[in-house]
C-alpha positions in Angstrom: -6.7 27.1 8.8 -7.0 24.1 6.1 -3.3 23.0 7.3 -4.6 22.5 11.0 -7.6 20.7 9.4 -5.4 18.6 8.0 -3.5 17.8 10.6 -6.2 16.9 13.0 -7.6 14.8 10.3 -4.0 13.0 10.2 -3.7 13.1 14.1 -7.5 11.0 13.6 -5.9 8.4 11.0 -3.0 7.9 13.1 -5.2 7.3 16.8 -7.7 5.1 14.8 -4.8 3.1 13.3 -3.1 2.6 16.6 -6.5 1.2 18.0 -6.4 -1.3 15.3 -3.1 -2.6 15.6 -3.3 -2.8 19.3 -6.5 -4.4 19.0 -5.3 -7.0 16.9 -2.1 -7.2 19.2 -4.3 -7.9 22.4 -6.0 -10.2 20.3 -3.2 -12.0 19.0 -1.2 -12.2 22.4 -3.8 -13.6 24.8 -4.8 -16.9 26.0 -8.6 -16.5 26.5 -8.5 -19.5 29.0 -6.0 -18.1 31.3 -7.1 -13.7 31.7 -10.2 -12.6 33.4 -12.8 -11.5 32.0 -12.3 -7.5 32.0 -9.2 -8.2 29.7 -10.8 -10.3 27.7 -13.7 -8.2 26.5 -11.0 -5.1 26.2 -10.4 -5.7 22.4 -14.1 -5.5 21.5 -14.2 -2.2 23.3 -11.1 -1.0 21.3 -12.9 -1.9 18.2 -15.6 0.1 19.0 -13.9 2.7 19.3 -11.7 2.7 16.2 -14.8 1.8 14.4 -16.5 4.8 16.0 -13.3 7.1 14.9 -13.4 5.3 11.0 -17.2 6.1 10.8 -17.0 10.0 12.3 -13.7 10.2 9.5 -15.3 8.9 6.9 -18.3 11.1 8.0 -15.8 14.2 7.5 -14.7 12.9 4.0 -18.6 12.9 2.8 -19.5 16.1 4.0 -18.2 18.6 2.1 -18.5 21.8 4.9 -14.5 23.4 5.2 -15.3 23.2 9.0 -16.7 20.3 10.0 -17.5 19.6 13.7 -18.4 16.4 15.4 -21.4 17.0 17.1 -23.2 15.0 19.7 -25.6 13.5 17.3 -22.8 12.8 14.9 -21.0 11.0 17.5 -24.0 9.0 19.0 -24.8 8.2 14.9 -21.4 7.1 14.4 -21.5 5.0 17.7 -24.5 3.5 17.0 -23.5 2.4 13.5 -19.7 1.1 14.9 -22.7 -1.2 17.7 -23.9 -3.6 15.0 -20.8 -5.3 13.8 -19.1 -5.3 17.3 -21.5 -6.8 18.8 -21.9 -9.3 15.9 -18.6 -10.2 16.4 -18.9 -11.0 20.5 -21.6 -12.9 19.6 -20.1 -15.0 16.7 -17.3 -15.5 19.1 -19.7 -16.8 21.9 -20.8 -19.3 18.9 -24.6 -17.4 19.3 -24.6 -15.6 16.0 -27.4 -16.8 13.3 -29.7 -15.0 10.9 -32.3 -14.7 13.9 -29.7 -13.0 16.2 -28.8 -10.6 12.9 -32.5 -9.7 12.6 -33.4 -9.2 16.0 -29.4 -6.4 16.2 -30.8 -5.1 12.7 -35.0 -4.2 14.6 -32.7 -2.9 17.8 -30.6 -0.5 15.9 -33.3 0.8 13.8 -35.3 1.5 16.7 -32.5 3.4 18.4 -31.4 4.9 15.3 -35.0 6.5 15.4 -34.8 7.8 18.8 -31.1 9.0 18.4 -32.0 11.3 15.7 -35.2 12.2 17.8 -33.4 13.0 20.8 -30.3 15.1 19.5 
């Protein structure tokens, strides 16, 4: 039982790793003047979702339950969290992030934070 808790946590560390380095890859390897525009927001999504995959591990490290399950409301919580710095980062690469933009993403998320933990 632990050793196939262990290896689905490893089987975890080794997907979210492979969406970093083929995040960075894709970000590395393109010419944003010369893809469309589906290809070009694809690494942002990736991030998302290795972000997503950190925060639901790192989730799993703090609790300290032998059999931990992602929920739905640990996965929307996780999501949510993994929102704020991906979408900081399309917008400082858009040349549209200031301290105003950061507030406005900070009021957004706590108000869906709030309705996330209402509605799961």
């Amino acid at each position: 039982m632990v050793i196939e808790q262990i290896m689905k946590t490893s089987r975890m560390i080794l997907l979210d790793l492979s969406f970093y380095a083929f995040g960075v890859l894709l970000l590395i390897s393109t010419n944003s003047q010369h893809i469309p525009l589906v290809i070009l927001m694809l690494p942002f999504a990736i991030f998302l979702a290795a972000l997503t995959l950190t925060i639901l591990l790192v989730m799993k490290y703090i609790s300290n339950d032998k059999k931990y399950v992602i929920t739905r409301k640990r996965l929307f919580s996780a999501g949510l969290i993994a929102c704020l710095p991906v979408l900081s980062l399309v917008l400082t690469s858009i040349g549209q992030f200031s301290l105003r933009s950061l507030i406005t993403l900070l009021i957004l998320f706590g108000i869906a934070s709030f309705y996330v933990n209402r509605a799961t």
